[in-house]
N, C-alpha and C positions, 0 to 999 in steps of 0.2 A: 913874634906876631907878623904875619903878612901883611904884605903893605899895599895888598888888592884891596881898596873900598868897593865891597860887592852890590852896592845901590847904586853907584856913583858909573860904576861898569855898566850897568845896564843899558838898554837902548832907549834914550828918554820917554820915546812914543809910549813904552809899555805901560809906565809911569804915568804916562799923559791919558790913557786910555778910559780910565773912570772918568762918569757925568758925574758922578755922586744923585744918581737920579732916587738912589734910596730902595730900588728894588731887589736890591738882594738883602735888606733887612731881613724883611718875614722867612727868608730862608735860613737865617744863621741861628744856630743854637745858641751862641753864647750874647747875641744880640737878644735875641728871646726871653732871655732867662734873666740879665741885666738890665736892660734897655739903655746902658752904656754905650756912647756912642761912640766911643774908643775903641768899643768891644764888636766892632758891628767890621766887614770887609771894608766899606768906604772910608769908619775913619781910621783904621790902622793902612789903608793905602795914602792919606793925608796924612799920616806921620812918616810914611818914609819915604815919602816925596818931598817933606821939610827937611827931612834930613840929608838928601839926596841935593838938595837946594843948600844947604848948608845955614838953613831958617830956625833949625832946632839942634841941638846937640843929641847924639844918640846919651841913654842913659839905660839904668839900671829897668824901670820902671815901662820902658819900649819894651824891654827885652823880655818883662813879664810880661807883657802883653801880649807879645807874638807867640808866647810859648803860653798863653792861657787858650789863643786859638787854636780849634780844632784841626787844622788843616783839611776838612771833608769836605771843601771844592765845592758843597750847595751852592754858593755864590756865585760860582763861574756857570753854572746850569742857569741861573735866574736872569744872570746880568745882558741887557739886550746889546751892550759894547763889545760883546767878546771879550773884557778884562782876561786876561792870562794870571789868574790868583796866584798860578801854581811854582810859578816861575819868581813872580817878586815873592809871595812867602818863603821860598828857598833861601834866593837871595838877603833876603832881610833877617834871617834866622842866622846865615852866614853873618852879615855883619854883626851881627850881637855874639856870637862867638869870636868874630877876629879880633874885633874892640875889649871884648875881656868883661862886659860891664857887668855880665851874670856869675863871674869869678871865683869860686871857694875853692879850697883845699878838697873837701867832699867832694865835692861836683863834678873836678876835674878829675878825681878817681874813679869813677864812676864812670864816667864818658870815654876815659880809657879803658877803662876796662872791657865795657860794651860794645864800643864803636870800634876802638884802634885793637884791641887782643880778641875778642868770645867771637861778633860776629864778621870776623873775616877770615876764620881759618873755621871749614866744617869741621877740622879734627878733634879741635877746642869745643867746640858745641857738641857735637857726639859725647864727647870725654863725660861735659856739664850733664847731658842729656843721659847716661848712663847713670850717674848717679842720682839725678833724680829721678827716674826709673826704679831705683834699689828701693829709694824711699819710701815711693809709694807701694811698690809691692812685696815690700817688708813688713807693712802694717804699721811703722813709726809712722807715718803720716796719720794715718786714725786715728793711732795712740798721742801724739801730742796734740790734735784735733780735741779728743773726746777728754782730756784731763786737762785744757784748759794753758798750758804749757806755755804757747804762743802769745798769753801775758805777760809772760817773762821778756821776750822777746821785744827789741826796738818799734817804735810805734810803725817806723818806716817796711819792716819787716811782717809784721802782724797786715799792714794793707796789703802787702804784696803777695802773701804766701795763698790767701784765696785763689788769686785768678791763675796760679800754677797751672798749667795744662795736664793734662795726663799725658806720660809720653808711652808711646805704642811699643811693642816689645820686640818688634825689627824699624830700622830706619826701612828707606827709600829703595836704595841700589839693591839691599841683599834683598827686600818685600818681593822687588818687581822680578828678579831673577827666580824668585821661590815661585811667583803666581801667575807673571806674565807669561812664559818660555811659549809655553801652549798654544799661547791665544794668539799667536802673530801669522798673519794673514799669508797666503800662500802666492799672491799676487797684487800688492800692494797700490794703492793709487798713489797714494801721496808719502812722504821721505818725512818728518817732521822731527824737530828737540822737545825735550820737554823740560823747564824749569824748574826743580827741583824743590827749590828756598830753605828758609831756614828753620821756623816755627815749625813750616808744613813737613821737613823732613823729620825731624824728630818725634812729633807730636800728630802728626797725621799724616801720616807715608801710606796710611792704606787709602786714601784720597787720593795720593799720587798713583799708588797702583789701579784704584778704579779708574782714574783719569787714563792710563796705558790700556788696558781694558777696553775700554767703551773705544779708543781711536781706534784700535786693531780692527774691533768690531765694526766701524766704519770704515776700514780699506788702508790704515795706515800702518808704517814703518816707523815705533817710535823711536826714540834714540836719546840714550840719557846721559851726556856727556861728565865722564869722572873729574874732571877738572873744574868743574862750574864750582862757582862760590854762591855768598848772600848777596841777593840784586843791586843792594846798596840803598834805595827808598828809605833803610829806618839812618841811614846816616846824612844822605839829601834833605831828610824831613827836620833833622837835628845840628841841621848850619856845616857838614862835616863833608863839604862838597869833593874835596881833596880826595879824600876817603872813597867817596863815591863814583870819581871818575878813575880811580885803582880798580876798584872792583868790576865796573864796567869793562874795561878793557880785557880783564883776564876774563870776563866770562863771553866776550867777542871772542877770543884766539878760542874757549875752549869749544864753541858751538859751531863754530863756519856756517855762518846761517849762508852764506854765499850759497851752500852746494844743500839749502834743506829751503824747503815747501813751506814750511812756518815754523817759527817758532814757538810753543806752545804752553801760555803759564792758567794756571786753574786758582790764582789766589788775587782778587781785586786789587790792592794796595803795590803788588810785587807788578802784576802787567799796566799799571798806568806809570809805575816809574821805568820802567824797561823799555817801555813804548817811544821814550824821549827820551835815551844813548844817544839819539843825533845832535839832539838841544846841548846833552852834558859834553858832550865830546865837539864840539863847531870849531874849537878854538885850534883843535889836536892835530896839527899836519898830517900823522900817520895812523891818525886812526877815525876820523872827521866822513872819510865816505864810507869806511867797514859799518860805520854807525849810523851812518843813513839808510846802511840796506839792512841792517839788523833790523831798525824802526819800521821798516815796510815790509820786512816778515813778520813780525810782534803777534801774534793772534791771544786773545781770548777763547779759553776753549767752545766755551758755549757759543760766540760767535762764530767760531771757525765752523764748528759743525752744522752749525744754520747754512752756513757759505756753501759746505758741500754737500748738503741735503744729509739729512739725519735717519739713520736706518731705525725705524718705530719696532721698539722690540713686539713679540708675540706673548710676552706672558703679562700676567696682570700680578700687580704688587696689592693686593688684596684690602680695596675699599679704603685707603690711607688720607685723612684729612690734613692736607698741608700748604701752609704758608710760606710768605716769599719774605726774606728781607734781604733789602738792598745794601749790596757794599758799597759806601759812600765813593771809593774811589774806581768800583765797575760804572756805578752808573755818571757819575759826576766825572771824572777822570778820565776812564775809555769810550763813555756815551753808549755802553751796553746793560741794557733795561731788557727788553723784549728777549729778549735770545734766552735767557736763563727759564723763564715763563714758559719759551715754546719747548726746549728740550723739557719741562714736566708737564706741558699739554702730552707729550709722545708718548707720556707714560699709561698707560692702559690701566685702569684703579684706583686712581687717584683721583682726589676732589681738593684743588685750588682753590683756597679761600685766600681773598687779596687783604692784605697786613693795612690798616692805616697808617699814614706815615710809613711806608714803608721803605723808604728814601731818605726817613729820620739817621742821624747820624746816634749808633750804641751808647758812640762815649768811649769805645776802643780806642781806636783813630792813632795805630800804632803804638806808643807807651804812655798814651794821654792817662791810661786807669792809674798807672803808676804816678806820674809828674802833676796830674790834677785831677785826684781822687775825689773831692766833694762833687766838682759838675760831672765828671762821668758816671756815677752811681744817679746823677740826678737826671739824667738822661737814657740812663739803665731802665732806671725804675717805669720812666716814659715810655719806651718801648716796650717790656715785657707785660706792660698795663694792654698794652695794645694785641700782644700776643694771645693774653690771657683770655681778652674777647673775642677771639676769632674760634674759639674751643677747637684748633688743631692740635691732632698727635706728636706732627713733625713740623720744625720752623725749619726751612732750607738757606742757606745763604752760601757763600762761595771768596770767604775770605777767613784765614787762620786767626786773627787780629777778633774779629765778629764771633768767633765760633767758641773761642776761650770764656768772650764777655759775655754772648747770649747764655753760655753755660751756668757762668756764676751767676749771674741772671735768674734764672730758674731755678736755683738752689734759695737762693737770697728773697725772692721774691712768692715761693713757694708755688710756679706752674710747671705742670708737668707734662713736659714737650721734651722730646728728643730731636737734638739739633744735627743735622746733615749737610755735607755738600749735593748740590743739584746733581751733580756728575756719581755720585754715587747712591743716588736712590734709579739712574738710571742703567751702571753697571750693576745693580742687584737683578732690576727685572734681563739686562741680561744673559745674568748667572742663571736665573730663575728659567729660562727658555731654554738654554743648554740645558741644563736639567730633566727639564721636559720629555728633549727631543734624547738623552740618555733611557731616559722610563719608557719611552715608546719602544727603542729598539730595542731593550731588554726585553718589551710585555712580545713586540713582533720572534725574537729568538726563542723564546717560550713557548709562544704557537706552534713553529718551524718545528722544535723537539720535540712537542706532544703528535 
């Protein structure tokens, strides 16, 4: 056990920073749904400032409560103090991991498994993601679906196996070389990386290829560094800070955002922890400034492309009624709301219908569906109630975490909406114009011959 007290480290101010003026109540989901006031951001910042004071023992019963919260940062949007939620729920996750008080045999297997082995080697995730690939387009996935099978199966397993992603039938690096080569600009503005992750490589690499796509189409040179790992977020969010500042470093050495124009991620949860490398890394002689200039390259794609004016494509994606929902940690976490909106203003046929609640936290909230399955389907059901009244085609949102839930969402709930990234309703119209402007100069060669 490490013998860093990670609350006690902190810088007290941070600590001291709540009024407890009570305004970030009405924003918290698990305050809403409870009306626990344990369960609310001011009083679990009153627990680990008792603990931090040395006025309360950590126990078992904190550590369920940190990990009942959502971590969706609604509260740092509400709070008129500026609280930094993000930094003590880090911290205080950490301590209830160093302390041990959430402890099992299971538990610890698991958290190995996921944290320390699957997600810090992409080789290890491809390997996993291959095979569930075979599964699903083997038709065993149907098959043990449609005969009921998954009763047999541990209760733990039976929750889980729903929100399976589909995984796509190329990852990332081979997609973008298959689709990209073409499309790169002949005289580039901007030099930029792109993020890869982990979910979104497996499970939605043609997101990441739209996202290489649509920058080409705005002027840039993307560049997808083979060395990069998983951002580290799902192990920050899960006390496994160690873990997190490994990963950070090697994906520093593999990006040199030094010699690039932005850094560039298209998945909420993954650009709000990437964003603050300089916070995870302060302490690191050798790597403390590399991580300050990563942080001020960081871009958001939708906002980067606000920054540099956004080329409105020419074709129209034909009359499409769609909705926006917000990723808890774009809009709460990076403070990008508008930017996601105006790239599908751009889009020419389309009709914006605004989501209620659309800043509602799914209930994703990284492996929340898994670790606290009752409030996240209760918060499921909340949202897609809200979908289902908007009578749109497509729900658009811009986080892999979102995209899984809103899916089983729609299955479960029974609305029928096709869920999309923003960035990829905008690389279709696109396509859609190339297209176009191919049908012209075939119908003009046509003329020329007759």
């Amino acid at each position: 056990m490490s013998s860093t007290n990670y609350l006690k480290g902190l810088d007290y101010s941070v600590l001291q920073q709540c009024l407890h003026c009570g305004m970030c109540l009405p924003a918290c989901p698990t305050y809403v749904s409870t009306l626990r006031e344990r369960s609310s951001p001011r009083g679990r910042i009153s627990l680990m400032r008792a603990i931090a004071d040395d006025r309360l023992p950590i126990s078992r019963t904190f550590g369920e409560e940190l990990y009942f919260c959502l971590g969706c940062l609604a509260c740092q949007t509400a709070c008129p103090a500026g609280v930094d939620y993000a930094n003590l729920f880090e911290h205080a996750r950490a301590e209830v991991e160093r302390t041990g008080v959430m402890r099992s045999t299971r538990r610890s297997l698991i958290r190995w498994y996921a944290l320390r082995h699957l997600f810090t080697s992409p080789r290890r995730l491809h390997r996993l993601g291959r095979f569930l690939r075979w599964y699903q387009k083997s038709g065993l996935q149907d098959f043990v679906r449609r005969n009921g099978l998954l009763g047999l199966a541990p209760k733990s397993l039976r929750d889980l196996e729903p929100l399976t992603p589909e995984i796509c039938d190329t990852f990332t690096m081979e997609l973008v070389e298959r689709t990209c080569r073409t499309t790169v600009p002949e005289a580039p503005r901007y030099t930029v990386g792109l993020l890869a992750g982990c979910v979104q490589d497996i499970a939605f690499s043609d997101v990441n290829a739209d996202t290489v796509q649509v920058l080409q189409a705005n002027g840039c040179r993307v560049l997808l560094p083979e060395r990069q790992v998983c951002c580290g977020s799902l192990h920050a969010h899960n006390g496994d800070l160690k873990t997190a500042r490994r990963l950070a470093r090697i994906n520093i050495d593999a990006f040199g955002a030094e010699e690039l124009d932005a850094v560039i991620v298209n998945a909420g949860g993954c650009g709000s922890h990437i964003a603050h490398y300089d916070r995870l890394l302060a302490d690191d002689p050798a790597y403390a400034e590399r991580a300050g200039e990563w942080s001020r390259k960081v871009k958001d794609v939708h906002a980067f492309l606000v920054e540099i004016g956004i080329r409105k494509p020419d074709a129209e994606l034909g009359g499409q009624v769609v909705t926006y929902h917000e990723s808890c940690h774009l809009k709460h976490g990076q403070k990008v709301s508008e930017e996601p909106r105006e790239i599908l203003a751009a889009i020419a046929g389309l009709e914006l219908v605004e989501l209620k609640e659309a800043d509602w936290c799914c209930g994703s909230a990284g492996i929340y569906n898994i670790t606290q399955p009752e409030m996240s389907m209760e918060l499921l059901d909340r949202k897609m109630g809200h979908v289902r009244d908007t009578g749109a085609a497509v729900v658009a949102m811009a986080n892999p975490g979102c995209m899984v839930q809103i899916t089983h969402g729609a299955r479960r709930c029974g609305v029928e909406v096709s869920v999309k990234h923003p960035i990829s309703l905008l690389a279709e119209a696109y396509r859609l114009e190339g297209e176009g402007r191919e049908a012209e100069a075939d119908n003009g060669g046509r003329k020329l011959d007759g």
